[in-house]
N, C-alpha and C positions, 0 to 999 in steps of 0.2 A: 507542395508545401515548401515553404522556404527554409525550413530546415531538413529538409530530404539529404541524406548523405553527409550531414553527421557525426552517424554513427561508425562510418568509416575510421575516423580519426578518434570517435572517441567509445569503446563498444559498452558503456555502462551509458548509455541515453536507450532510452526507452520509450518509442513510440504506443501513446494507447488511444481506444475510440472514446473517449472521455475527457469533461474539462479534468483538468490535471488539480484538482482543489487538495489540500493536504487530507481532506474527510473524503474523499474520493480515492486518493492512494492509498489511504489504510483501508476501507472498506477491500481495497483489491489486494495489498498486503497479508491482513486477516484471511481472506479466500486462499492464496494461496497456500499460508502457512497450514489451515485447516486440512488441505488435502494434502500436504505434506508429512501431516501428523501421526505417531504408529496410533492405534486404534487406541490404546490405554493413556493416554496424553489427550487432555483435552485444554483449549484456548480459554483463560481466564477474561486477560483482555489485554489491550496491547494500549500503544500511544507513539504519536508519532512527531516529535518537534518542526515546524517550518520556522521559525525563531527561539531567539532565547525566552522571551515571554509568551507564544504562540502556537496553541498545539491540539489534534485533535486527538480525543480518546473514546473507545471501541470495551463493551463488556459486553458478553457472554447473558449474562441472565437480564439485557434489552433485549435480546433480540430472541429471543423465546418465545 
């Protein structure tokens, strides 16, 4: 890929096996926060800006 090595110079890029869609990186935002979570804590919902007017958002009782 052309951008291989990077992350070298810069170590917050983050290569993943997915389009990189802003509703694709919360989907994998939300996963991790969820496994990161102590068991009495649970995930309402979250939101993630890619612009000042542009933004995707994630709740809890869709995906039930």
């Amino acid at each position: 890929s052309r951008f291989r090595g990077l992350e070298e110079s810069n170590p917050r890029i983050r290569y993943v096996n997915y389009q990189p869609t802003c509703e694709n990186m919360l989907l994998e935002i939300v996963s991790i926060l969820k496994e990161h979570l102590p068991a009495e804590i649970k995930l309402h919902n979250a939101l993630l800006r890619e612009t000042a007017t542009s933004y995707a958002e994630w709740y809890e009782m869709d995906n039930r």
